[in-house]
C-alpha positions as CSV (number, residue, x, y, z in Angstrom):
1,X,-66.1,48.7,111.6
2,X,-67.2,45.3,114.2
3,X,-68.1,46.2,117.3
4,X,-68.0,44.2,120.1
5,X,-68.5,44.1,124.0
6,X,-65.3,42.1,124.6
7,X,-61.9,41.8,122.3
8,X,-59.3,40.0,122.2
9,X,-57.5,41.9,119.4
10,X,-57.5,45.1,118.4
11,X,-57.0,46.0,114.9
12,X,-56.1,49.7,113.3
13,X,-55.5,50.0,109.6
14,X,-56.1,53.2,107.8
15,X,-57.3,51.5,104.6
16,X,-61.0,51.3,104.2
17,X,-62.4,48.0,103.6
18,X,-59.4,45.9,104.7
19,X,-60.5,45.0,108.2
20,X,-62.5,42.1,107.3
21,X,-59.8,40.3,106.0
22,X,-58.3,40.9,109.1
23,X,-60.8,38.8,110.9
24,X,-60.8,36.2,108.4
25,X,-57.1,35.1,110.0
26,X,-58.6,34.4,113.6
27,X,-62.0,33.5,112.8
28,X,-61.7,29.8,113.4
29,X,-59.5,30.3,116.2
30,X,-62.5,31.2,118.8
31,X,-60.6,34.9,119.2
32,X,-63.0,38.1,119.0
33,X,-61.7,41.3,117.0
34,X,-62.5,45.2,117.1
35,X,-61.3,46.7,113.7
36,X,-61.6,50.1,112.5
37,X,-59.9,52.6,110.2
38,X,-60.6,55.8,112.4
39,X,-57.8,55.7,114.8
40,X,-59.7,58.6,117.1
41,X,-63.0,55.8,117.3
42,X,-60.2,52.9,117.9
43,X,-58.8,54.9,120.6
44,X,-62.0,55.4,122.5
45,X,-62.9,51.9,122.0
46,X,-59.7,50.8,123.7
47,X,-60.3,52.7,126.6
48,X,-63.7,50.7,127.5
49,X,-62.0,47.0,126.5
50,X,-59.2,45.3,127.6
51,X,-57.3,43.7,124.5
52,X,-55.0,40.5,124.6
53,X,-53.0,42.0,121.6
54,X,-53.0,45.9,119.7
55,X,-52.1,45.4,116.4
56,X,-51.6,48.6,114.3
57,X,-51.1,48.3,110.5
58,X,-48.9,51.4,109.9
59,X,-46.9,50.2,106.7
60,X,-48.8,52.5,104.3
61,X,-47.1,55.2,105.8
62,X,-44.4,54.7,107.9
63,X,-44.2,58.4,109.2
64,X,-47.4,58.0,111.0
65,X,-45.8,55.3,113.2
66,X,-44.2,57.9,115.9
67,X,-47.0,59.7,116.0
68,X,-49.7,57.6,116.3
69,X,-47.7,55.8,119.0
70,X,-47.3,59.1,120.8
71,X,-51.3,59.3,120.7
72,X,-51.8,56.1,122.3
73,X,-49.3,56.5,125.3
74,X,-51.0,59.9,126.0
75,X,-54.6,58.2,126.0
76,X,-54.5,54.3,127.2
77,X,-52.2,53.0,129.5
78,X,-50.2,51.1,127.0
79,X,-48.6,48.3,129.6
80,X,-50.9,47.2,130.2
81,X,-51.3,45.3,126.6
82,X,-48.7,44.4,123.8
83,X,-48.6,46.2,120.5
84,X,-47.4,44.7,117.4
85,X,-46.8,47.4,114.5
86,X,-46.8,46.1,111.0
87,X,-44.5,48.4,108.6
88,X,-42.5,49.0,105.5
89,X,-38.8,49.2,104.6
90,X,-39.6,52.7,102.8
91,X,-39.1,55.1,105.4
92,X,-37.3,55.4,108.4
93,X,-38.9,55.7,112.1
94,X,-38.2,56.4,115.6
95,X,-38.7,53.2,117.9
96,X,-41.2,53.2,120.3
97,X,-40.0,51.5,123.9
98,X,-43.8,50.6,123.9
99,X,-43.9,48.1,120.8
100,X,-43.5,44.5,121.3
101,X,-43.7,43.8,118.4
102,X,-42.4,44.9,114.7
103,X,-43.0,42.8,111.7
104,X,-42.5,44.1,108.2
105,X,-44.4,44.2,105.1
106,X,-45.4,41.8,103.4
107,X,-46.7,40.5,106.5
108,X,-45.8,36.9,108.3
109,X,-48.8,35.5,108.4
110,X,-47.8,32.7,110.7
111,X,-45.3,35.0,112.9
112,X,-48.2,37.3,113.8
113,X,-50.9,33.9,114.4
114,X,-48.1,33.1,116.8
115,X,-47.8,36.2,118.7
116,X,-51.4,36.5,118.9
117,X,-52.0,33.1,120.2
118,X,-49.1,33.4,122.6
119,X,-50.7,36.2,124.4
120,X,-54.7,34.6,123.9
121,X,-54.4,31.1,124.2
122,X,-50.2,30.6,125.8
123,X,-49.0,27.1,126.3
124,X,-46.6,27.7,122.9
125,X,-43.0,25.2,122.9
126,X,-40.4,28.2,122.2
127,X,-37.4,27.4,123.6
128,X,-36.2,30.3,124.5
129,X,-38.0,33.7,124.7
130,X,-36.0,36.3,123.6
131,X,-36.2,40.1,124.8
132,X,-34.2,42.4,122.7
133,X,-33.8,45.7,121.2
134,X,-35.5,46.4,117.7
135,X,-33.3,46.4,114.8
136,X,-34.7,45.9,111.1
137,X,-31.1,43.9,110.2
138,X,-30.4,40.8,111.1
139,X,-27.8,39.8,112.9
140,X,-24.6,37.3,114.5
141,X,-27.5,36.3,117.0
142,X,-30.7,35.5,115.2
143,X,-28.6,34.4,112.2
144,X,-26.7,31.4,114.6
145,X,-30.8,30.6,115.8
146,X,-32.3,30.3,112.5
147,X,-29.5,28.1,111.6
148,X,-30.1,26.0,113.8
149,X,-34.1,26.0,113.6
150,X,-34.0,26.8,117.5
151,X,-37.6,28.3,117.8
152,X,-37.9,31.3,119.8
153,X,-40.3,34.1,120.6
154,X,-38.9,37.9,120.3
155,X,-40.4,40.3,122.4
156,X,-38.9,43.9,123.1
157,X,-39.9,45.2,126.2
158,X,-40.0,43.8,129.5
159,X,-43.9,44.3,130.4
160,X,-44.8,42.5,126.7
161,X,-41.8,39.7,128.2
162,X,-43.6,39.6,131.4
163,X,-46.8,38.9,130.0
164,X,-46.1,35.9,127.7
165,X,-44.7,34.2,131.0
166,X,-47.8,34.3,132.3
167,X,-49.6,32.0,129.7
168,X,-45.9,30.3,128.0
169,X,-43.1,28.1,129.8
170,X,-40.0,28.3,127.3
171,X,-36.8,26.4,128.5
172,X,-34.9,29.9,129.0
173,X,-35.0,33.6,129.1
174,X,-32.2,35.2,126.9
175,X,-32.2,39.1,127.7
176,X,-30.1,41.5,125.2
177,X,-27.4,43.1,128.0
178,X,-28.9,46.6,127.1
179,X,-29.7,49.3,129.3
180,X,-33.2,49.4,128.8
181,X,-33.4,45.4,129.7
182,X,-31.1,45.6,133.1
183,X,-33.5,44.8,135.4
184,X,-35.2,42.1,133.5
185,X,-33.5,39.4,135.7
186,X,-34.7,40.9,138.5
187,X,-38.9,41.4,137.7
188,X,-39.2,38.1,135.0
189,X,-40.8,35.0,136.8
190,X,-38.2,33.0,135.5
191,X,-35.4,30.7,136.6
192,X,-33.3,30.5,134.2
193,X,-32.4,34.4,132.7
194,X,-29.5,34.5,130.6
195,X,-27.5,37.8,129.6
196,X,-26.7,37.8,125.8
197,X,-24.6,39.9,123.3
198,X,-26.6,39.6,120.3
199,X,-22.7,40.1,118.3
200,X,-21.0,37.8,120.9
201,X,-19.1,34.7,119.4
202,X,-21.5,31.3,118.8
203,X,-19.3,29.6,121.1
204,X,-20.8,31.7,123.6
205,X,-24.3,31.2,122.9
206,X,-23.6,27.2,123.1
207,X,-23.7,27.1,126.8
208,X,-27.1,29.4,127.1
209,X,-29.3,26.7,124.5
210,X,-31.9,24.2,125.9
């Protein structure tokens, strides 16, 4: 395990002897990382530091996800930082309102670089940040945007939303119209927030683009 004083990004995979190519990814990118694979030592680490960015690599087991989520919110005070959970298509798993962040296995290598350095470093191009429910299909929505190559950063809860705006300027806001994301308008510090039905017609979607 590295330890540090400071951290930008915390690291949690279960696999011994993985963690160091972890830090290989961001170790030209001037960002400090706290790995380990004891998740009871990761968890009394986080309470000292103040991450950017928790990243928690759950896909060798995908039925620890809900658990080891549970775990967090009853120790740290999970707002205050995103967490991105790496998984696997093999088992099913209850959503967390608390991720920001899913990415499945094999891992993105440039979608996660982005996230990170969203948070770290900001001033990214997206055009449109995108706050949505979780959903492992794709759909009408991100199907018309990746047509189109119309970048985009997906979040999926407000506080993770909240906190790229501090650092990021994308043209627009495009909010899911869910429940969970109702008061988004109200609380973003944004000027343009857009309602969206992620199954809505394109024709729809036209009038909301940059």
């Amino acid at each position: 395990m590295q330890q540090t004083n400071s951290a930008d990004i915390f690291y949690y995979d279960a696999r011994r002897g993985v963690q160091s190519a972890f830090n290989d990814i961001f170790e030209n990118k001037a960002l400090k990382t706290f790995t380990s694979d004891n998740i009871y030592r990761f968890l009394r680490y986080a309470e000292e530091l103040a991450p950017e960015v928790m990243i928690l690599n759950l896909s060798n087991d995908d039925r620890q996800i809900s658990a080891i989520i549970q775990t967090l919110e009853n120790k740290l005070k999970t707002d205050d930082f995103p967490i991105v959970v790496l998984y696997s298509h093999n088992e099913p798993f209850e959503v967390s309102p608390r991720v920001a962040h899913y990415l499945n296995m094999p891992l993105d290598y440039y979608r996660l670089t982005d996230i990170v350095e969203s948070y770290s470093f900001g001033s990214k191009k997206h055009q449109i940040l995108l706050l949505d429910r979780f959903l492992p299909q794709s759909d009408k929505l991100h199907e018309w945007l990746a047509a189109r190559n119309i970048s985009y950063f997906e979040v999926h809860n407000i506080d993770a939303a909240a906190r790229y705006l501090q650092k990021n300027q994308p043209h627009a806001v495009w909010v899911e119209y869910a429940p969970e994301f109702i008061s988004a308008r109200h609380t973003l510090p944004h000027q343009r927030i857009f309602y969206v039905d992620r199954h809505q017609d394109t024709a729809e979607i036209q009038k909301f683009l940059p």
